[in-house]
N, C-alpha and C positions, 0 to 999 in steps of 0.2 A: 504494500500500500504506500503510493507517496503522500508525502508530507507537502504541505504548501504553506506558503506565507503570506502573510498579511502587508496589503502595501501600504507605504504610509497617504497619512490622508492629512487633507490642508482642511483648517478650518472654515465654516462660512458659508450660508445658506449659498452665497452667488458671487464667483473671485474675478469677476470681469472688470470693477475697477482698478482693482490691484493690477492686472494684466495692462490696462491702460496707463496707470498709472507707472511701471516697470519698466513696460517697452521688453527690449531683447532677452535684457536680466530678470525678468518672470521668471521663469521657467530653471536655471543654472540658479537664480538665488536661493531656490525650496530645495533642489536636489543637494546643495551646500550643508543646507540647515538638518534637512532628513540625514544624511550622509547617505544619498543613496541615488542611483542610476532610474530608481520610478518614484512615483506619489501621484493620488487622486486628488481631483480637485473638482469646482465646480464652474463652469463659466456659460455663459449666453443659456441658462436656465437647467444645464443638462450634468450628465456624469462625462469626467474627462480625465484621463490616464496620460501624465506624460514623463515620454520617455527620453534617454540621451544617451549617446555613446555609440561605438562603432558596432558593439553586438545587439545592439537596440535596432539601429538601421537596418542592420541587417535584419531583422526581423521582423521588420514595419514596411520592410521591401518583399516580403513572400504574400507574393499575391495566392496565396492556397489560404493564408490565415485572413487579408486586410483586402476591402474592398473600399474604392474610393468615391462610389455613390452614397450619396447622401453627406458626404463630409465634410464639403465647403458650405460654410453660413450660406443662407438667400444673398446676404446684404455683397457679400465677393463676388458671387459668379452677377447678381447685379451691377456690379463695378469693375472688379478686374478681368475673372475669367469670361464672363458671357455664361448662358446655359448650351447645354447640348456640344461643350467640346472636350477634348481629351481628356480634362485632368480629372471627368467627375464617369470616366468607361473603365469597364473593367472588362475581364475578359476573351474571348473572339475577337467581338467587335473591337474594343481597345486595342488588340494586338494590329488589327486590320486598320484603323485609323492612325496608330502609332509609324505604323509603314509607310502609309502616306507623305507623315511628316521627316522621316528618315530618309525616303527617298530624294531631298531636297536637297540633303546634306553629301552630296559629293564634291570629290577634290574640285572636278571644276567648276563646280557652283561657288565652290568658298575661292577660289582664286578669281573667278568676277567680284563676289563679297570687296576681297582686297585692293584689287581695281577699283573699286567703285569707293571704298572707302580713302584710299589715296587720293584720288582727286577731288570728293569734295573736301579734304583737308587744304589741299591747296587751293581750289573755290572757297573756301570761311577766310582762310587766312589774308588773302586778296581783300576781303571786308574788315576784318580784324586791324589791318596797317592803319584802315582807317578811320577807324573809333578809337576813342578818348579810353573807354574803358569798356571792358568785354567780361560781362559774366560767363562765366566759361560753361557751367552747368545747360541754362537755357539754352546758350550757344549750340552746346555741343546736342542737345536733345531736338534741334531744328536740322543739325547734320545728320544726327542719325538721322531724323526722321525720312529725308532726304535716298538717303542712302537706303533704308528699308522698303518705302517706296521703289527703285530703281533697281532692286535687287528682288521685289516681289511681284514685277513688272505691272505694278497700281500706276495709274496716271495720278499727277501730284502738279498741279498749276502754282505757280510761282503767289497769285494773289490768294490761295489756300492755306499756304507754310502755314501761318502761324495758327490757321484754327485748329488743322488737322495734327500738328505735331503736340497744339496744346492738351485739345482731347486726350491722344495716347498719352500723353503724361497726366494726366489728370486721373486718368486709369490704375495708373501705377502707383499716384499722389496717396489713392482713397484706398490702400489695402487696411490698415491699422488705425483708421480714420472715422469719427461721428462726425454728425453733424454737417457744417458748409463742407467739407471737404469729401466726404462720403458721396452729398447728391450733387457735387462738383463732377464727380467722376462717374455718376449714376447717368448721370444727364451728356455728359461726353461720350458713355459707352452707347448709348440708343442713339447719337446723334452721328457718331460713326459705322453702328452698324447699318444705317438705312443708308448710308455714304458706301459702304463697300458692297451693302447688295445691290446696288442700283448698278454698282460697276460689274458683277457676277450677272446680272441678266443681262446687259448690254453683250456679256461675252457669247452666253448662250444664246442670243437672239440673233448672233453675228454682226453687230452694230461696230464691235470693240475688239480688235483682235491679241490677244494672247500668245506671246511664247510659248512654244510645250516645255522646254525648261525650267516656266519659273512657277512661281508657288501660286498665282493668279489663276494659272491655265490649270494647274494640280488641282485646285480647290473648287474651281468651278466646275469641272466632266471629274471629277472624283465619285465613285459608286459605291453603297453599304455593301453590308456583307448577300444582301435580299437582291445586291444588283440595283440598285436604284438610284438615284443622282441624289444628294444631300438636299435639302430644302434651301431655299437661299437664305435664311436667316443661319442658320448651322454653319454652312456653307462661311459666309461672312465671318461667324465666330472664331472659327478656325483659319481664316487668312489674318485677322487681328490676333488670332495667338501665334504667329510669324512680324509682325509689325510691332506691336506693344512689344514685347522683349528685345527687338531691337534697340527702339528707342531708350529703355532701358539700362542697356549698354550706358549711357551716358551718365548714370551714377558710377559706376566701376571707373570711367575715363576721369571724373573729375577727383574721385578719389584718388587714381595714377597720380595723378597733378600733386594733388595734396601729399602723397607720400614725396614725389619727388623733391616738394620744396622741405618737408622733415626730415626728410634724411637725401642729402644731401649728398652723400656721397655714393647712392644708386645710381644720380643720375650720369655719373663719369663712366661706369661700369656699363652703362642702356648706349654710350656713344659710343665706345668702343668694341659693344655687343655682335657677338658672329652670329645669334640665333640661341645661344641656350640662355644665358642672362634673364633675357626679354620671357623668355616662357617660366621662368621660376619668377623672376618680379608681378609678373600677371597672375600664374597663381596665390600667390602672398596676399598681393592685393584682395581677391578671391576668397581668402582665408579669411585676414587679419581684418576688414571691414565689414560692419554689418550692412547686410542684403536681405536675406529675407530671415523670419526671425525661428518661425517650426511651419513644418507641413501636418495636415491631418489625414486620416482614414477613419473607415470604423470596421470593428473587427465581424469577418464572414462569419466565421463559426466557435464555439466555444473551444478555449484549450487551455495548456497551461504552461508558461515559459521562467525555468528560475524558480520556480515553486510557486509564482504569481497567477489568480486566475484572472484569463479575458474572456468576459462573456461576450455573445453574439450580439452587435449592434453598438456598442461599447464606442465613444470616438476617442481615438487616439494620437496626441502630440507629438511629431517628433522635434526634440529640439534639435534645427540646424547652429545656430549662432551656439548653443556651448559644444558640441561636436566637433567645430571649426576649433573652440576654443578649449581643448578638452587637455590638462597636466599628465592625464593617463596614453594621450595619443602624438601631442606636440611639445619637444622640448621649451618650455618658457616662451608659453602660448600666446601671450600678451608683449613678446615683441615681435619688431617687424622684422624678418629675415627671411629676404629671398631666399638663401642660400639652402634653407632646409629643405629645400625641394632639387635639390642635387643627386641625381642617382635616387630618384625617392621610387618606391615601389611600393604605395600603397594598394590598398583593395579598393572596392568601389565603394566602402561603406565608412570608411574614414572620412575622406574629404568630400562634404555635400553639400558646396555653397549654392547648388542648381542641383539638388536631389541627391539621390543613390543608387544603388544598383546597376541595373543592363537597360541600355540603350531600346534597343529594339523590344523588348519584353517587358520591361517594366516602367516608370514614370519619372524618370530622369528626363530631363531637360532633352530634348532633340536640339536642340539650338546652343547648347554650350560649346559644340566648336566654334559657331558665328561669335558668339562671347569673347572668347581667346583670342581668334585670330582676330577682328575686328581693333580690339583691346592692343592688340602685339605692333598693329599699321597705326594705332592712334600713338601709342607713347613713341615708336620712331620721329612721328612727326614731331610731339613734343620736346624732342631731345637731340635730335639732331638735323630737323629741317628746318625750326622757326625759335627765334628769342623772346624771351619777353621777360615783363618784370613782376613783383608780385607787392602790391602796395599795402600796408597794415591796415588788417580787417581783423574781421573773428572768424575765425577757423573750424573752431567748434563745432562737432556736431554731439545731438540727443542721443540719447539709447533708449530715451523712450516713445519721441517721435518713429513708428513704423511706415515708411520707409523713411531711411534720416538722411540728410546730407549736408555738408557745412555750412553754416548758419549765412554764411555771406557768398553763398553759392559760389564762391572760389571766382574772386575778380583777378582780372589781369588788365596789364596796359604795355603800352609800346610794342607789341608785338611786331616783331620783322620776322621777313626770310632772312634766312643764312645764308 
């Protein structure tokens, strides 16, 4: 007969202000205090287990135990994810749609990626020479958007920039968000989805022609598993869950930024970089800054892990932000050092600043090559094609702001080429 244990449990009819109030350190502060890798808690009215560490992931990644219907709030798949796309299928179908998005990610798609990231670098920076002052952040989230556009072959009119890049950031704004900023991005996301379906009928009506290369033409003649063409609102959800994570990208670029001007002597190291420097600096960055802060599931079927029981229906947290940040997984987690990613040979369930697990099978990010390499073409620019100077602001960012980013959105000025 086994024995089982008792998890620990947080006090408190309903600990969603505390989560608010916490930000990233929710979740790593209880597990400190418990001494322990789980604890229950209670949040948005329900029962909720969460977990940390790299044998946690790995077992919040067995899609035999954890299904991911039902486990994103209304109020996210209202603002971030959309309904009806990947991150809420399980299964068949999820395997069959996860394909879809995979199949985007070939070498030569990410070496147009690159392409195309290069040159609006040097397109911004043409407008950069000639502004007083550049907040680099919004800057950089009107290039992505650019570039996500031109790489998802979406039509993007010059007098659109700023609504359409504002929405997908607006998206991304309202993940850990109440209030104005929540139906900031409630109101963004229904205001782009009727924006990309109009563009998905246009295709299939033959008005609008599509690349079969690019994720436009994928999205629109894509077929379920029934054989059927997606509906064009699905449809649309899924070409924004290509779009929004680009744009996204441009919190990881400005924090590049900000590491660069704190430590100061990575950036001597990224100029005279042959190619491996630049991929440990990106993942550091990846690491060492918060992005997203836990994923959830809720558990398929009863079992029991560790002596702990999950029952079916169960939702469960996994903490990404202490994982990244974990004394048990990273030598003296809380500094910045490219360098520990030198000959590093971790598993999939270590590092999961964009999920865990297998690509193709499970709910990892399909899009964290475009992350990297995008990431690897932006700090070259940063460091060895353009100058600039960085004027005294505040640098700072929250940890309880979800998503966060430096309080002064990371100003720059003088910017020249080299």
């Amino acid at each position: 007969m086994s024995s089982t244990n008792q998890i620990p449990k947080e006090k408190g009819l309903d600990n969603s202000i505390k989560l608010m109030t916490e930000g990233f350190l929710y979740i790593p502060n209880r597990l400190r205090r418990f001494d322990s890798t789980i604890f229950q808690t209670r949040l948005l009215g329900q029962k909720a287990i969460c977990i940390s560490g790299e044998e946690a992931a790995e077992l919040f990644y067995d899609n035999e135990l954890f299904q991911r219907k039902g486990a994103a709030p209304k109020r996210i798949k209202e603002s971030l994810f959309g309904v009806g796309g990947v991150q809420g299928m399980d299964g068949k179908a999820h395997r069959h749609r996860k394909k879809l998005f995979m199949s985007l990610m070939t070498s030569e798609r990410l070496k147009v990626l690159n392409s195309l990231t290069a040159r609006h670098w040097e397109l911004a920076t043409e407008n950069w020479e000639k502004m007083k002052r550049v907040e680099l952040f919004q800057e950089t989230e009107k290039m992505m958007c650019r570039i996500a556009c031109g790489w998802t072959g979406v039509p993007l009119w010059a007098k659109e920039l700023e609504l359409r890049s504002g929405d997908l950031a607006a998206m991304i704004d309202a993940f850990g968000a109440a209030g104005p900023r929540h139906w900031k991005g409630r109101t963004a996301r229904n205001r782009t989805e009727k924006w990309i379906e109009y563009i998905i009928e246009q295709v299939r009506t033959g008005e609008l022609e599509a690349l079969e290369d690019t994720a436009l033409y994928a999205m629109s003649w894509h077929r379920d598993l029934n054989g059927n063409l997606l509906d064009l609102k699905t449809a649309a959800v899924e070409l924004i869950n290509i779009l929004r994570p680009i744009v996204a990208i441009a919190r990881y670029i400005t924090f590049g930024a900000l590491a660069l001007h704190h430590y100061p002597e990575t950036r001597e190291k990224l100029v005279t970089d042959d190619g491996e420097y630049s991929q440990m600096f990106v993942q550091e960055i990846r690491r060492f800054y918060p992005f997203g802060p836990f994923t959830g599931a809720r558990v398929r079927k009863n079992f029991t892990w560790k002596g702990y029981k999950f029952k079916q229906g169960t939702l469960v947290l996994l903490d990404i932000y202490g994982t990244n940040h974990s004394p048990d997984l990273w030598k003296d987690p809380n500094t910045f050092l490219p360098e520990r990613f030198k000959d590093w040979e971790g598993s999939p369930f270590d590092f999961i600043p964009q999920g865990g697990g297998e690509y193709d099978i499970g709910h990892r990010c399909a899009g964290e090559w475009i992350t990297i390499e995008a990431m690897k073409t932006s700090l070259e620019f940063l460091t060895q094609r353009i100058t600039y100077e960085v004027p005294p602001q505040d640098l700072s960012y929250s940890m309880v702001r979800m998503p966060t980013i430096p309080k002064s959105r990371f100003v720059v000025q003088h910017v020249r080429r080299k």
